[in-house]
C-alpha positions in Angstrom: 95.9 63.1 61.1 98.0 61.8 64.1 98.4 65.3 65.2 95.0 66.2 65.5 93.8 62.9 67.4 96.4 63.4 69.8 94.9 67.3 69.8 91.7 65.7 70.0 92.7 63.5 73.3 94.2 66.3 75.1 91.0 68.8 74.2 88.7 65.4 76.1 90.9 65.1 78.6 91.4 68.4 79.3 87.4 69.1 79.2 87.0 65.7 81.5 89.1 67.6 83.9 87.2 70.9 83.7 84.1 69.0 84.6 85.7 67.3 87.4 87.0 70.2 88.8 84.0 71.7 88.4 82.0 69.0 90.1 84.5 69.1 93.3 84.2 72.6 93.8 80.3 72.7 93.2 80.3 69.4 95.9 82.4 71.5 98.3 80.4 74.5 97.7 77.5 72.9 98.6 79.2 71.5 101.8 80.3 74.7 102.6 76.9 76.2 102.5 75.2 73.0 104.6 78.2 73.2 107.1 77.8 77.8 107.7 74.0 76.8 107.8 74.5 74.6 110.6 76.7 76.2 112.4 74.8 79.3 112.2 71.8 77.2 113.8 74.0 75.9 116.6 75.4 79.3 117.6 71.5 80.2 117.7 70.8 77.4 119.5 73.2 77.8 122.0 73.0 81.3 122.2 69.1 81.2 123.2 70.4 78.4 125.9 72.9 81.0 127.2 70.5 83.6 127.1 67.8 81.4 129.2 70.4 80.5 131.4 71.5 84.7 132.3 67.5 84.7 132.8 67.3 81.9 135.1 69.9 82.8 137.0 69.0 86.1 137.3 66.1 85.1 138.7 67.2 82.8 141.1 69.1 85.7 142.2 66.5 87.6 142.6 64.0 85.1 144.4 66.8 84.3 146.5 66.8 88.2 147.7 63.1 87.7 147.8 63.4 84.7 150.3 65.9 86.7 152.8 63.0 89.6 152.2 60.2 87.3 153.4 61.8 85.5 155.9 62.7 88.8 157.9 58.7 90.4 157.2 57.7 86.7 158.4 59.4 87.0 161.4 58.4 90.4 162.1 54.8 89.6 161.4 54.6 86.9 163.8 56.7 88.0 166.9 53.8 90.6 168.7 52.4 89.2 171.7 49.1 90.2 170.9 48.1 89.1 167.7 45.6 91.0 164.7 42.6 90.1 166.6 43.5 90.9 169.9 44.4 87.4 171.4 47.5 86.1 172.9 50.4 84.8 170.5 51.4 81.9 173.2 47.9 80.9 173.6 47.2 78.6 170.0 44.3 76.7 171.7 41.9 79.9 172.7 39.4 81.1 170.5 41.2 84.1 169.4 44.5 82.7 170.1 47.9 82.1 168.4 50.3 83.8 166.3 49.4 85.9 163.1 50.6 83.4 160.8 47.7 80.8 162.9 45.0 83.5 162.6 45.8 84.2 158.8 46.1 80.2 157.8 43.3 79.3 160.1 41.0 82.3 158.5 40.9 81.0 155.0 41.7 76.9 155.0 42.9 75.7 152.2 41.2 72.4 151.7 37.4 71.6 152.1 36.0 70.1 155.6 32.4 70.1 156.2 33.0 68.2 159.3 35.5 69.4 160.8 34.3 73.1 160.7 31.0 71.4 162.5 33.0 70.0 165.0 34.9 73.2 165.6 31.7 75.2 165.6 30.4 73.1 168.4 33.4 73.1 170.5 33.7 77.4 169.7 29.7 77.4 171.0 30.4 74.8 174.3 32.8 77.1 175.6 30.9 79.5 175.8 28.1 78.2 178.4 25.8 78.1 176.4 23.0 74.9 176.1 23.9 73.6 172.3 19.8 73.3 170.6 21.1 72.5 167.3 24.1 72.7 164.3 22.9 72.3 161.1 24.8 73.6 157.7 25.0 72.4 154.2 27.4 70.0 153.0 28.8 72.6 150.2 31.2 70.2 148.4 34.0 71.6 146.0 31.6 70.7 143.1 28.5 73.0 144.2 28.0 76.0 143.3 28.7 77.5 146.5 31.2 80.2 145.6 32.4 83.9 145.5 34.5 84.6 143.3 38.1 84.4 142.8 38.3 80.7 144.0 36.3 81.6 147.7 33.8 79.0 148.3 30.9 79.4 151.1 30.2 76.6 153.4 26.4 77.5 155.1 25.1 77.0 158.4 22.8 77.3 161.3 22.7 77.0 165.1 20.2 77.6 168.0 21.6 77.7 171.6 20.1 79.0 175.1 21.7 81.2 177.6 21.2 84.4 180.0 21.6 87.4 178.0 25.0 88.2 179.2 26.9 84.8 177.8 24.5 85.4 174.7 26.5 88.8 174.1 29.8 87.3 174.8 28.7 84.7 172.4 28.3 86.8 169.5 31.5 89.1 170.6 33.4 85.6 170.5 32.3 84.6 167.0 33.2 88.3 166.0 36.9 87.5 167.1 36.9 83.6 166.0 40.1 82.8 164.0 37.2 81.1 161.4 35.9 83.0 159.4 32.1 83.8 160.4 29.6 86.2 158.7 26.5 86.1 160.6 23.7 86.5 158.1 20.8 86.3 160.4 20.0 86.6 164.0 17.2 85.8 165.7 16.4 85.9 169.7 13.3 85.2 171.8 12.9 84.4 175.6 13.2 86.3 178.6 17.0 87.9 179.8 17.3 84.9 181.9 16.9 82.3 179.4 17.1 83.2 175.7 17.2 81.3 172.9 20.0 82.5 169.4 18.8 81.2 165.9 22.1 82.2 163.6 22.3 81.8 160.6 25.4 82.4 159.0 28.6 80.9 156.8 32.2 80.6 156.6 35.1 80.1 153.5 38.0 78.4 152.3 39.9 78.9 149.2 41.8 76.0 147.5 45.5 75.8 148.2 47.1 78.2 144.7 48.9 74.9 142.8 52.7 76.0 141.3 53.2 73.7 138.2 56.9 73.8 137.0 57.1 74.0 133.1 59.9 73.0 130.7 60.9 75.1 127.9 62.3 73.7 124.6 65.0 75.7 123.0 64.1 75.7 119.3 
């Protein structure tokens, strides 16, 4: 009897230590697994963050070259004398003056300004000679639906002046060449060759300065 409890202890104690064993190694198992998981989703992490690092700096690279690229056709496109519509570079302040980068800039503005465009209007028709009737245009507000297309809004308007025929053709050859952008839409003249009178009636644009918005990226 002796000999078979003792039998009996060593067979529970053995089997306690079996199950022990068994619970360790099915604990570290398990820990093993959890730990190659997460290191498996590190290395992806990180490799994605390397990978969108070559990508940035690639492109920096890149846009760097760009910048030397644009800086050279900048200069280049600005150092004639006589700029795209035949004024003089050194002369900003003319109708038809200043470089190409002025001409290019002041064709298209980029923000909306009713008033000023009515003040430069009458300033572009006084030097000119001619006897200022009237300015008249419509307030065309970013909200309106004064547009065409791809961003380009219209800002209308009219004017009547007087002159002899000859500073009425230089007129309209001066509006051709204005740095502003002018379509005449409709002309109308009456009077004699010494005294006529110009109804225009005609618009001009600007576009809405192209925002750049910087956007973050989360590595997942």
């Amino acid at each position: 009897m002796a000999s078979e409890s003792v039998k009996k202890n060593q067979i529970e104690k053995f089997t306690k230590t079996i199950v022990i064993f068994a619970s360790v190694s099915l604990f570290l198992l398990i820990f093993g697994i959890s730990s190659i998981n997460s290191l498996i989703a590190r290395y992806n992490y990180q490799q994605k963050t390397i990978d969108l690092q070559k990508q940035a700096l690639n492109n920096l690279i890149e846009d760097n070259a760009s910048v030397n690229s644009l800086t050279k056709s900048y200069k280049k496109f600005i150092s004639p004398k006589i700029n795209i519509i035949n004024g003089q570079s050194n002369q900003p302040n003319s109708h038809n003056g200043g470089n190409n980068a002025k001409i290019i800039l002041d064709a298209l503005p980029s923000s909306y300004d009713f008033t000023q465009f009515i003040t430069t209007l009458q300033n572009l028709l006084t030097s000119q000679g001619v006897v200022v009737n009237s300015i008249s245009g419509t307030d065309a507000s970013p909200s309106s639906n004064y547009s065409v297309g791809s961003g380009v809004n219209v800002i209308p308007f009219q004017f009547s002046v007087s002159a002899p025929y000859p500073i009425i053709q230089k007129l309209i050859t001066t509006l051709k060449e204005s740095t502003t952008p002018i379509d005449i839409i409709n002309v109308n003249i009456t009077g004699s060759q010494n005294n006529l009178t110009l109804n225009v009636t005609g618009q001009t644009y600007y576009q809405p300065a192209v925002q750049f918005k910087i956007h973050n990226i989360t590595v997942g």
